[in-house]
C-alpha positions in Angstrom: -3.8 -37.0 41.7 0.1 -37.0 41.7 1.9 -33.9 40.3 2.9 -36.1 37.9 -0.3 -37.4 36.4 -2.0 -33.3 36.9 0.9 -32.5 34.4 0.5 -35.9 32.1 -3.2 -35.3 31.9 -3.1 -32.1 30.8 -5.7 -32.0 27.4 -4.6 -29.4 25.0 -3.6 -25.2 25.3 -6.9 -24.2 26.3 -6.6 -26.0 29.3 -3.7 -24.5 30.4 -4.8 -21.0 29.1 -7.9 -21.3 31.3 -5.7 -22.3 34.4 -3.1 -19.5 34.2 -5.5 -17.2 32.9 -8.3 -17.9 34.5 -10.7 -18.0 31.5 -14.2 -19.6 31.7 -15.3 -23.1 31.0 -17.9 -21.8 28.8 -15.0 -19.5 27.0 -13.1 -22.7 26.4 -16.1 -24.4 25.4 -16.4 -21.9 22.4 -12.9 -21.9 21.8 -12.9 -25.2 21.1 -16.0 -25.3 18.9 -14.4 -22.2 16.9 -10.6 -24.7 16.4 -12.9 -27.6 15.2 -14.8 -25.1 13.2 -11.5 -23.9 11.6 -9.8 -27.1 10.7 -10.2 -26.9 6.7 -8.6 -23.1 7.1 -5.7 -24.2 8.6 -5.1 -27.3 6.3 -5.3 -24.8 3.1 -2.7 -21.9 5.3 -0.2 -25.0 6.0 -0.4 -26.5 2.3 0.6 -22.4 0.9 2.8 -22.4 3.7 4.3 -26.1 2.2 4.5 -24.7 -1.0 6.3 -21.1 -0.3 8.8 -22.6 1.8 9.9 -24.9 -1.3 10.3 -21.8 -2.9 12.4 -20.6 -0.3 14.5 -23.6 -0.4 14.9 -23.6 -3.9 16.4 -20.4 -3.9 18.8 -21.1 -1.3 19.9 -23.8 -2.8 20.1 -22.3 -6.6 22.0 -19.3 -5.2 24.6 -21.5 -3.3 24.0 -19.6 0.1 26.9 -20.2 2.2 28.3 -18.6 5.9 30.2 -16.4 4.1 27.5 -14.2 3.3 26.4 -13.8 6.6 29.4 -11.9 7.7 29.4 -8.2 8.7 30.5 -5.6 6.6 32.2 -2.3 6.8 33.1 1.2 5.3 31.7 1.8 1.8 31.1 -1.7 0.9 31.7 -2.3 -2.3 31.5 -5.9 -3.6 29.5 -7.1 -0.6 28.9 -10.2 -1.0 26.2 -11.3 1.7 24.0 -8.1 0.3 24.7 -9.0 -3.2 23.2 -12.3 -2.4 20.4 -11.1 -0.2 18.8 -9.0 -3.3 19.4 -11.6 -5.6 17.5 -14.0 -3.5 14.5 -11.6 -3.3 15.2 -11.3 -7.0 14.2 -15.2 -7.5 11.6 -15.4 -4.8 9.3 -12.6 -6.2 10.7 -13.4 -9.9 12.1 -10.2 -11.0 15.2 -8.9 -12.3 16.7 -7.0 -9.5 15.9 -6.0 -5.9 16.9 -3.2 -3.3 17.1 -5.0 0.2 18.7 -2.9 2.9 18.7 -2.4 6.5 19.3 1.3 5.9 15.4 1.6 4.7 14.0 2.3 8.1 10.3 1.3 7.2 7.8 0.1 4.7 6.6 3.6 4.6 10.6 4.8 3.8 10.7 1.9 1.4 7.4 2.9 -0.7 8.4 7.0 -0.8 11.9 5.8 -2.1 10.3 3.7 -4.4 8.0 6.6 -5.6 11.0 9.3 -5.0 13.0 7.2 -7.5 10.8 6.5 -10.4 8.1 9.8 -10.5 9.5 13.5 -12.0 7.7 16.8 -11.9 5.3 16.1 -15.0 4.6 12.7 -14.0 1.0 11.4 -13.2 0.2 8.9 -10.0 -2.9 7.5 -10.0 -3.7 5.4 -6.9 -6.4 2.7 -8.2 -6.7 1.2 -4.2 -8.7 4.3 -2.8 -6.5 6.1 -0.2 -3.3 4.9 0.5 -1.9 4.3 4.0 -2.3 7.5 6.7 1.4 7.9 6.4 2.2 8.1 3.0 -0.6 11.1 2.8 2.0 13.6 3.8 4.5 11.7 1.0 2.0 12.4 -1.7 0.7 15.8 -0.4 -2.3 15.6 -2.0 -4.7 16.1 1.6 -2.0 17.6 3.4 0.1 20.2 2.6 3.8 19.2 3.0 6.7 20.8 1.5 9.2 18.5 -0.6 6.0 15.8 -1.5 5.3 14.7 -4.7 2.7 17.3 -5.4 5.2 19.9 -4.0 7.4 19.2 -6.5 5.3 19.0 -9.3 4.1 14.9 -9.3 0.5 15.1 -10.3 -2.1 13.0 -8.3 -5.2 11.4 -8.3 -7.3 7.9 -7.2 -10.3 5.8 -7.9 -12.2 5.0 -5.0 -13.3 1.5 -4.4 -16.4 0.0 -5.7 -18.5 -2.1 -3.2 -15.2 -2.5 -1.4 -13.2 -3.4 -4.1 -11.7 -2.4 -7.3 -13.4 -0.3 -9.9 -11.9 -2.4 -13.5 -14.0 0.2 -15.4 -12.9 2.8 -13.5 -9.4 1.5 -13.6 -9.3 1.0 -17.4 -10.4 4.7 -17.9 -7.7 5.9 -15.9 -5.1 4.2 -17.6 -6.3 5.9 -21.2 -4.9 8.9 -19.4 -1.6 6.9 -20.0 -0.2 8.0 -16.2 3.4 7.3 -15.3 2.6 4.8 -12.4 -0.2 3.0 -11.0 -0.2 2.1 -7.7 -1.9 -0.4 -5.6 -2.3 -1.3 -1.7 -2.8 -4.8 -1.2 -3.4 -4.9 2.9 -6.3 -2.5 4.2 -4.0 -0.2 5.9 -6.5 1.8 8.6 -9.5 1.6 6.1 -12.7 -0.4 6.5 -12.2 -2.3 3.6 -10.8 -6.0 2.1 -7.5 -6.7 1.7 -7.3 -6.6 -2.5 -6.6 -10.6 -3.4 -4.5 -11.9 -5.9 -7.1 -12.9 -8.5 -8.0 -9.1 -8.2 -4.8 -8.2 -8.8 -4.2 -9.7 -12.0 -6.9 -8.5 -13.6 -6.4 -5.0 -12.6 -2.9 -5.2 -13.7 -4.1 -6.9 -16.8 -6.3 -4.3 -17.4 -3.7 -1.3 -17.1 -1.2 -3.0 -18.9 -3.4 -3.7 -22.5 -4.4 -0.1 -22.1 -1.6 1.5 -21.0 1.6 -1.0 -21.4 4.2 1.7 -20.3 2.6 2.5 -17.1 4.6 1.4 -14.2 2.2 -0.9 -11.9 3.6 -0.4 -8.2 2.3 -2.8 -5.4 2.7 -2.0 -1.9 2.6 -5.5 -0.3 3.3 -4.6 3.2 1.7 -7.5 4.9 1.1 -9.7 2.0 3.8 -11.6 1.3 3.8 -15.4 1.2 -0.1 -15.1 2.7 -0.9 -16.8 -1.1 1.7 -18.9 -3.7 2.0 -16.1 -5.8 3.4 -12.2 -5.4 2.2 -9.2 -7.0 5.4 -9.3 -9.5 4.8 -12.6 -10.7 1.5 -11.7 -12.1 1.8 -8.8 -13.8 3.3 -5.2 -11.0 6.5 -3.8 -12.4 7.5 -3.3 -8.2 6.4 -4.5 -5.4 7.3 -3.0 -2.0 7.6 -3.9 1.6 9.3 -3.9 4.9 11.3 -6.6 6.6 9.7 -6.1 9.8 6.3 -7.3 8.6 6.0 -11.2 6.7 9.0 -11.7 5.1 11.5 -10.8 7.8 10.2 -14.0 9.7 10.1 -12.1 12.9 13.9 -12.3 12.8 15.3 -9.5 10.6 16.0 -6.5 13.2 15.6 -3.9 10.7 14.8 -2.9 6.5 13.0 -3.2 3.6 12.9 -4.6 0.3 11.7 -3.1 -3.3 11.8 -5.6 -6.2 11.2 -5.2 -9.7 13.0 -4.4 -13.2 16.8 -3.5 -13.4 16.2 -0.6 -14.5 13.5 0.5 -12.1 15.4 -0.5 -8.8 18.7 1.3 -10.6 16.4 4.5 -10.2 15.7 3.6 -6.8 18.6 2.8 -5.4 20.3 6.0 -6.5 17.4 7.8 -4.6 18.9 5.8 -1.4 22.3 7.1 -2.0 23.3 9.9 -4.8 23.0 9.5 -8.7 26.1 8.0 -10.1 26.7 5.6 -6.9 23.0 4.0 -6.5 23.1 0.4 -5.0 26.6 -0.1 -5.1 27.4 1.0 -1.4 26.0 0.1 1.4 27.8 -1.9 4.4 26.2 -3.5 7.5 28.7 -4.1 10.8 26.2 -6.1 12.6 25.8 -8.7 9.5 23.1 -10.3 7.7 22.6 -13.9 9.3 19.0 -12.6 10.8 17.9 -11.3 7.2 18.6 -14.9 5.6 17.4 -16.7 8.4 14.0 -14.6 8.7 13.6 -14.7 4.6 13.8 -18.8 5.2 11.7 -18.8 8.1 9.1 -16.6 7.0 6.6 -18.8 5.1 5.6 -20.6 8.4 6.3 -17.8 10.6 3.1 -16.5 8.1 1.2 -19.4 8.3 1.2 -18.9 12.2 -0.1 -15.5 12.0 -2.8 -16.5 9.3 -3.9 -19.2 11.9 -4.5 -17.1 14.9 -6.6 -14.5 13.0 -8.7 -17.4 11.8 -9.3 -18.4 15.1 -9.5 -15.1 16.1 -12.0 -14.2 13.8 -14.1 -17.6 14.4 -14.4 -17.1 18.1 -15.1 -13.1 17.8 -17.9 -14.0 15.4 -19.1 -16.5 17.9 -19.1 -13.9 20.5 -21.2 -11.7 18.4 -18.6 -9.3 16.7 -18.0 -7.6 13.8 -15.0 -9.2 12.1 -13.0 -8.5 8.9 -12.4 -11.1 7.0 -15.1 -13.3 8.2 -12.6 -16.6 9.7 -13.7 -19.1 6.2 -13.0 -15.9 4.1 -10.5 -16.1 1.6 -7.1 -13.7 2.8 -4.0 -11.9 0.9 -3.3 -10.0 3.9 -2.3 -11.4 8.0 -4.5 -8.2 9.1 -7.5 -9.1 11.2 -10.2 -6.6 12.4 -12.3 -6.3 15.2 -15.2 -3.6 15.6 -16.1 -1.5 18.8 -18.8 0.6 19.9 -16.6 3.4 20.9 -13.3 4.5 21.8 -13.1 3.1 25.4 -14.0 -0.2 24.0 -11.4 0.4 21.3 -9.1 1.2 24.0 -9.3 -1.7 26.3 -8.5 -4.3 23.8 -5.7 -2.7 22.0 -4.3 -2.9 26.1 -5.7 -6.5 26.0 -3.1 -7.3 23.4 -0.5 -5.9 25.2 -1.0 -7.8 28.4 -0.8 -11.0 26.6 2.8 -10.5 25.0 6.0 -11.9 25.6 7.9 -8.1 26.1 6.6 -5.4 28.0 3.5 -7.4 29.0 3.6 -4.7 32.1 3.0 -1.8 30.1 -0.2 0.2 29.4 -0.2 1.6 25.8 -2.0 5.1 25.3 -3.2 6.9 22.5 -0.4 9.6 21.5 0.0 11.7 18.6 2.0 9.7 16.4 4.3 11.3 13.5 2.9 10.6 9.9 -1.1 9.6 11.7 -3.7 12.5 11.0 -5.6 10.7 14.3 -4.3 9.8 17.3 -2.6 6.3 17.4 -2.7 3.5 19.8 -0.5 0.5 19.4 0.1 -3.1 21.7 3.2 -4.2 20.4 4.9 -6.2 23.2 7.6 -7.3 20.4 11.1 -8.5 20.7 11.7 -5.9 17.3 10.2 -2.7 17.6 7.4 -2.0 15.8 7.6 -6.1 13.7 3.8 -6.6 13.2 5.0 -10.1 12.2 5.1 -10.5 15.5 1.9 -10.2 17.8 0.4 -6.2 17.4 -2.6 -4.2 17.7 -2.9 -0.9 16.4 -5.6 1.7 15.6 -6.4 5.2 14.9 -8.8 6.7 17.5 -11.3 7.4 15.0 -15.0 6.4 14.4 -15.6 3.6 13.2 -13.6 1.9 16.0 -11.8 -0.5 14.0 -9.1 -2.6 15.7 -6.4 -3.8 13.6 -4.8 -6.7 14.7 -1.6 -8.4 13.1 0.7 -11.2 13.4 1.6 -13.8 16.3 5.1 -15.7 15.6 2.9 -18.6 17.6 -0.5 -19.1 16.9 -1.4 -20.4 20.6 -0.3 -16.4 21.7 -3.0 -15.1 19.4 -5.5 -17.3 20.8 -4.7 -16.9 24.4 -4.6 -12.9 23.3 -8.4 -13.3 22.3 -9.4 -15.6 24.5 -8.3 -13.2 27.5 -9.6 -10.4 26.5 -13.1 -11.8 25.8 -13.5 -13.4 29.0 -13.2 -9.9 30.8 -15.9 -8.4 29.0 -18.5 -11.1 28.4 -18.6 -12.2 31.5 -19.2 -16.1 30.6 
């Protein structure tokens, strides 16, 4: 055969993945049982995908987005028109009345104690109706570790409702908000916690709950690693904020840096003035190196998601197949891009999270470790071979080195990494 007709003749990815990679027939052979298997899934992830990127669209188009606002800015920046329009389009896409989106908010984790800074006063209750929130925003709250200038430090009381079965507790929920508490707060994604992402249909009915008991509570939704995974967001059905980072879904895999926190004019005035100083709030803020990757990554974004969603699918399909514990199953319903995969121990643990990292387009050469990373009670181990540090948009693993060994796997700009990621990885430790 020519050179020609071996690269003509070439079938589909697997092919090629099992060529360069060196990955069993037998391991293709499932592979491509597990992609027929998941055919449905990924029909439903491109028709939400169809759907949120008409959204997008729309509000480009209503809010007249033009070069102009792309430009950099300098000094104070008062009147800055490209981040004037950037909050106003996060404003429409989530339907609330204002928005903070900055590259100044170095994290989601900045973003939510900003968002909790801004709107809680000593007096206040916070009643967290998700369980535990994220390892890093423990020190934050200061509720299970001490930590001078937290919430509870300065007088924020705190409490939470654990989950029921691995989800909400409505019961629970609607006793708590008799106690009339300042904010609510929920955590859509899993975070490091063995449990279900919280869905949208969840949601609603949890903030419907709080809001016929309690109507003046403030419902706050962190929605790191939510957005655009369903046709709704947590503001349009009932949270007063929602809050995430632009490194994660709705930065595309473009935006370099930031985060976003949307909700009520008044709410995000409070915020913002946490971000700078009380009497100046969101009215300053310039940005030299420009905002062309934040509008492009907002537009992008809806299919960049839909590729992640895809890849854990098939991740998830061909783990099960392989006889792993998986979380969400791959024909589960998701409102998060997180996938999990469950190890025996810590070596096991280990060796995929380096799996990951061997199969990425930067820094494919590099080991990862477990280290003692800032804000983590548990050592930390992370693959993120990604052309923006830290973007779990992009291709990432992470986990805490902590029984049970739960990999948490996010992401994949393409798809056809994801799989190769898996695929790899399997084949060196089931030997078929």
């Amino acid at each position: 055969m020519s050179v020609k007709d071996n690269v003509f003749n070439k079938e589909d990815c697997f092919e090629l993945m099992g060529e360069s990679l060196g990955i069993s027939g037998q391991l293709l052979d499932t592979a491509r049982r597990a992609e027929e298997q998941c055919a449905g899934i990924y029909a439903e992830i491109s028709r939400i995908k169809g759907y949120n990127q008409i959204k997008v669209l729309n509000a480009f188009r209503k809010l007249q987005i033009a070069p102009m606002h792309f430009a950099p800015t300098y000094g104070y920046g008062y009147s800055d028109a490209g981040r004037e329009k950037l909050e106003a389009l996060f404003a429409e896409i989530f339907g609330t009345q204002s928005a903070l989106v900055r590259p100044q908010i170095a994290s989601g984790t900045h973003a939510l104690g900003l968002a909790l800074y801004g709107m809680l006063r000593r007096g206040d209750k916070l009643i967290s109706v998700s369980g535990s929130p994220y390892d890093t925003l423990e020190e934050i709250i200061g509720a299970s570790v001490q930590s001078e200038g937290s919430l509870c430090d300065i007088g924020v009381e705190y409490s939470q409702i654990e989950l029921l079965n691995g989800g909400l507790d409505f019961e629970a929920i609607r006793s708590a908000a008799a106690e009339k508490p300042r904010m609510m707060m929920l955590q859509r994604s899993r975070g490091y916690a063995d449990r279900k992402s919280i869905s949208v249909a969840d949601m609603a009915k949890a903030f419907e709950i709080i809001k016929s008991v309690s109507p003046d509570t403030v419902i706050m939704t962190d929605n790191c690693y939510g957005e655009f995974v369903d046709t709704v967001e947590p503001t349009q059905i009932g949270a007063d904020i929602a809050v995430g980072s632009l490194i994660k879904n709705i930065g595309g895999g473009i935006a370099p840096t930031g985060g976003y926190i949307v909700g009520s004019s008044e709410s995000i005035q409070r915020i913002s003035c946490r971000l700078t100083t009380p009497g100046i709030g969101g009215e300053v803020g310039s940005y030299a190196a420009g905002y062309l990757p934040f509008f492009q990554g907002l537009y992008l974004a809806p299919g960049a998601v839909a590729e992640a969603l895809k890849g854990a699918v098939f991740a998830a399909a061909v783990y099960q197949m392989c006889g792993f514990e998986v979380s969400p199953a791959w024909n589960e319903k998701r409102s998060c891009i997180i996938q999990t995969v469950k190890f025996n121990n810590a070596q096991e643990l280990i060796a995929f999270i380096q799996s990951i990292q061997r199969l990425s387009p930067v820094e494919s050469n590099v080991l990862p470790e477990p280290w003692d990373m800032p804000g983590y009670r548990d050592q930390v181990i992370m693959a993120a071979g990604t052309f923006v540090q830290g973007a779990s948009i992009e291709l990432s693993a992470d986990a805490p080195i902590r029984s049970p060994y739960i990999a948490f796997m996010q992401g994949g700009l393409a798809q056809e990494q994801v799989k190769a990621a898996a695929l790899n990885h399997l084949n060196g430790i089931i030997g078929i």
